[in-house]
TIKOLKOL-473478 format. One record per residue (C-alpha): residue in one letter; z, x, y. Coordinates in steps of 0.02 Angstrom, whole numbers, plus 32768, in hexadecimal, padded with zeros to 4 digits. Example, Ala and Ser with C-alpha at 12.3 -4.5 7.8 and 13.67 -1.06 7.14 Angstrom:
REM TIKOLKOL-473478
A818682677F1F
S816582AC7FCB
REM end
This chain:
REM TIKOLKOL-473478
XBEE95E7EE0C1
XBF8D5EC4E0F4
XBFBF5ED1E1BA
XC04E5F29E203
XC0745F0CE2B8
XC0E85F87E308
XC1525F24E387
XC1E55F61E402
XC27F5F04E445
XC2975F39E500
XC2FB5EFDE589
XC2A45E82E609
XC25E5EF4E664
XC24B5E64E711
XC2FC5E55E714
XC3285F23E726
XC37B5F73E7A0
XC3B76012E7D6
XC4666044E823
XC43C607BE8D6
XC4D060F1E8C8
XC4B86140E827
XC3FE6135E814
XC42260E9E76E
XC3D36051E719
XC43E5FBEE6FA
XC4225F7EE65E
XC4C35F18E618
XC4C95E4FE60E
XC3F05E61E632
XC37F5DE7E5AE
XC32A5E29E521
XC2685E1CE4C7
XC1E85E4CE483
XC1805EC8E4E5
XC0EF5E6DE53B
XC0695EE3E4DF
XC0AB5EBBE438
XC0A15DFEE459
XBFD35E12E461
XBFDB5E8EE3BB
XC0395E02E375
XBFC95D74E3A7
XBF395DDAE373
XBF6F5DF7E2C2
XBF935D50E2B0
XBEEB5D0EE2DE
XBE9F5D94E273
XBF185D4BE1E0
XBECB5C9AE20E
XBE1A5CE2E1EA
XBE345D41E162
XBEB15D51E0CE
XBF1E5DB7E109
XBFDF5DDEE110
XC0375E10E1BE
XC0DA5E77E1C8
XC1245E97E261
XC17D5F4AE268
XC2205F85E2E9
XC2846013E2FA
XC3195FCCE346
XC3B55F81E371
XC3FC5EF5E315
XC3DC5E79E3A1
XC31D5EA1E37A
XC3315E20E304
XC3145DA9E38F
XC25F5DF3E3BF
XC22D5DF0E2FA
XC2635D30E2E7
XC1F85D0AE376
XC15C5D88E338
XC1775D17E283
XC17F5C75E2ED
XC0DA5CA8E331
XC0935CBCE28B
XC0B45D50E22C
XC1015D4CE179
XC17A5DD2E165
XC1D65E51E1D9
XC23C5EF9E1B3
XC2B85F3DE237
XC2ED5FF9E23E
XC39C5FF7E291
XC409607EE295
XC47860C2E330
XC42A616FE311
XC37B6143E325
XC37D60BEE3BA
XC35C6135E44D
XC2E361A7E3F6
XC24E61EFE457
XC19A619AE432
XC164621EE3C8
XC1F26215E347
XC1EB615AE348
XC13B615FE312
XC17561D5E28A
XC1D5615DE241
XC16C60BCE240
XC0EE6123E207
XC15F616DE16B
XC1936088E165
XC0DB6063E153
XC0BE60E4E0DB
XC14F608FE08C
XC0FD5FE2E088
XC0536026E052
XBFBA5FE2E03B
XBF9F5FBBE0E6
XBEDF5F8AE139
XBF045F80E1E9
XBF945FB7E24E
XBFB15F77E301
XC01A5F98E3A8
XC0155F79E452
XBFC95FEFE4D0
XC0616033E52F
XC1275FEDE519
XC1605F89E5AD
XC1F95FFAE5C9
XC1AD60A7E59C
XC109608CE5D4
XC0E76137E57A
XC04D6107E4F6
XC084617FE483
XC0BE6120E3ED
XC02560C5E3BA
XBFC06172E39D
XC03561CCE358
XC03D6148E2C8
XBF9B615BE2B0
XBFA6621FE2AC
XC049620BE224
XBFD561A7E1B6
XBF406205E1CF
XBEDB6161E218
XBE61615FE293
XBE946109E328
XBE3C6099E3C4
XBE926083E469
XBEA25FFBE4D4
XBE3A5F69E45A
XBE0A5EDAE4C9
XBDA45E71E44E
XBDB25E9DE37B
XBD4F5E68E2E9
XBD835E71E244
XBD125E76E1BE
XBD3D5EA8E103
XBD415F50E100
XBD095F7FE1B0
XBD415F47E27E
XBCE95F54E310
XBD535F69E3BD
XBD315F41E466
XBD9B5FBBE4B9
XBDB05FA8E590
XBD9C6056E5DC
XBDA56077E6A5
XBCE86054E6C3
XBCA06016E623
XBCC55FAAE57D
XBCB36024E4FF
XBC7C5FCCE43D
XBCBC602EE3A7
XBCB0600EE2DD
XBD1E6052E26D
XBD40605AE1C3
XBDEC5FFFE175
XBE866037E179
XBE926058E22B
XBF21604AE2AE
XBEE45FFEE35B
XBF435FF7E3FE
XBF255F44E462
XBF155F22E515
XBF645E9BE56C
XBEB85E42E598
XBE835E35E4CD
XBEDB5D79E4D7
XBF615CFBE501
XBFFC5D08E483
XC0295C64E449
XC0E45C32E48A
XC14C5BD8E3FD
XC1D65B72E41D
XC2935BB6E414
XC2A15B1DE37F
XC1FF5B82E32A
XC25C5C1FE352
XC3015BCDE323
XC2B85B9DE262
XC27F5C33E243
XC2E95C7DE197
XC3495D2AE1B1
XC3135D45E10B
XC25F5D77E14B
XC2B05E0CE1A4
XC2C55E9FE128
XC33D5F23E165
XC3275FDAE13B
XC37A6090E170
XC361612EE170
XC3786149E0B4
XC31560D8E08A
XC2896130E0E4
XC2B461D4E09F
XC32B620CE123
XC3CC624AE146
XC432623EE1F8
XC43362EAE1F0
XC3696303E1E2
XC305635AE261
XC2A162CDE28C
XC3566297E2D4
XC396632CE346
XC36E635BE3FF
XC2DE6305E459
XC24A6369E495
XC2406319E526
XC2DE62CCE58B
XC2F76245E61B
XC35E629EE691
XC34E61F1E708
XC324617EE786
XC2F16197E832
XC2C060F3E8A1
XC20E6110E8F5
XC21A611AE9B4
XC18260F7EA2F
XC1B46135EAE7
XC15B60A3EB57
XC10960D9EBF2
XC12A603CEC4C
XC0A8603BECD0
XC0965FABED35
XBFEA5F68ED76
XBFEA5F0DEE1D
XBF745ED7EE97
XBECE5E5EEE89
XBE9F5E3DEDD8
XBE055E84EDDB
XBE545F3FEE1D
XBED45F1BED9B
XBE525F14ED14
XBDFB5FAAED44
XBE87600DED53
XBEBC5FD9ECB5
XBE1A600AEC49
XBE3560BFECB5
XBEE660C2EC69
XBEAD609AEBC2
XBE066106EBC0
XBE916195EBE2
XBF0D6170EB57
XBE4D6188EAFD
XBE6660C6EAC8
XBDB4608FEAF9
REM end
């Protein structure tokens, strides 16, 4: 069984902030990883490996400093990587980016299961995963909380608003993990540290079939045109008097706000 886990390499999204003047997020000199989702596709895949016979590649679109995130994915486990860096393809919107790991797993064929996390800690947009699945023509289930391989079949536990939904599917499939599905193991920066660049494959756009100069390539559809910082005007009203008074005149206040 083959497994391809799509993983991103985002900024530490705890330690950003934004440029009161310029609205602007400051991003220079901030710490790098893997995106929190991917850590639980990762873990996943590599306890399906431990069950079954199977082979786990993890899969970025990045820059070269991604390297980082796929040492520690193959620390955790996985036996092979491939990173997609190329200045032109970096700051692509989700939809394009899932065009081209799709066209990368079509390029490393043969693949049973494909995996990603549920949103990207940066983008937050959960956008990428199904469009994969849409450029390969897969079926795809959202939001897996609990998965069962079998040989030529999975079953998913997938955590809805109200209600654990249970789905079976036929292989190949791509499936999009919550955070809640398990713990990701944490190796050691010596594991991490051992790990042999030689795992990490790098391709480009030719490879893939592409040229700088191909569609896939030009003007977004969709464009940040930035940041604003959320503002919450406080009302600042002040209860005095005996406790019990106070209390009551609180629940008023509240029952008017349509709180309780």
């Amino acid at each position: 069984m083959e497994i391809v886990v799509c993983v991103k390499h985002v900024v530490d999204t705890t330690e950003v902030r934004i440029d009161r003047k310029t609205n602007e997020l400051i991003l220079r000199g901030i710490p790098t990883k893997i995106s929190d989702y991917d850590k639980h596709a990762i873990e996943e895949a590599v306890r399906i490996k431990g069950k079954l016979n199977a082979t786990v590649t993890l899969l970025s679109i990045g820059p070269k400093e991604a390297v980082k995130s796929l040492k520690e994915g193959l620390a955790m486990g996985a036996d092979k990587a491939v990173l997609i860096s190329e200045k032109e393809i970096e700051n692509l919107e989700p939809t394009k980016i899932a065009y081209l790991l799709s066209s990368a797993i079509k390029k490393l064929g043969n693949i049973s299961l494909v995996l990603c996390g549920a949103v990207s800690e940066d983008g937050y947009n959960a956008q990428v995963g199904p469009a994969i699945a849409e450029g390969l023509n897969l079926p795809h289930i959202a939001y897996a909380g609990e998965i069962k391989v079998e040989s030529n079949s999975v079953t998913v536990d997938r955590y809805l608003e109200d209600r654990i939904e249970s789905l079976k599917c036929e292989l190949p499939v791509l499936i999009t993990v919550d955070r809640r599905i398990n713990t990701p193991r944490l190796p050691t920066v010596i594991q991490v540290m051992k790990v042999s660049t030689s795992k990490i494959v790098s391709w480009n756009l030719a490879g893939l079939g592409f040229s700088r100069d191909d569609a896939v390539l030009q003007d977004a559809g969709t464009r940040m045109l930035g940041y604003r910082i959320a503002s919450m005007d406080r009302k600042n009203i002040v209860l005095e008097g005996e406790r019990s008074d106070s209390i009551d005149e609180l629940i008023n206040h509240l029952d008017n706000e349509g709180v309780v």
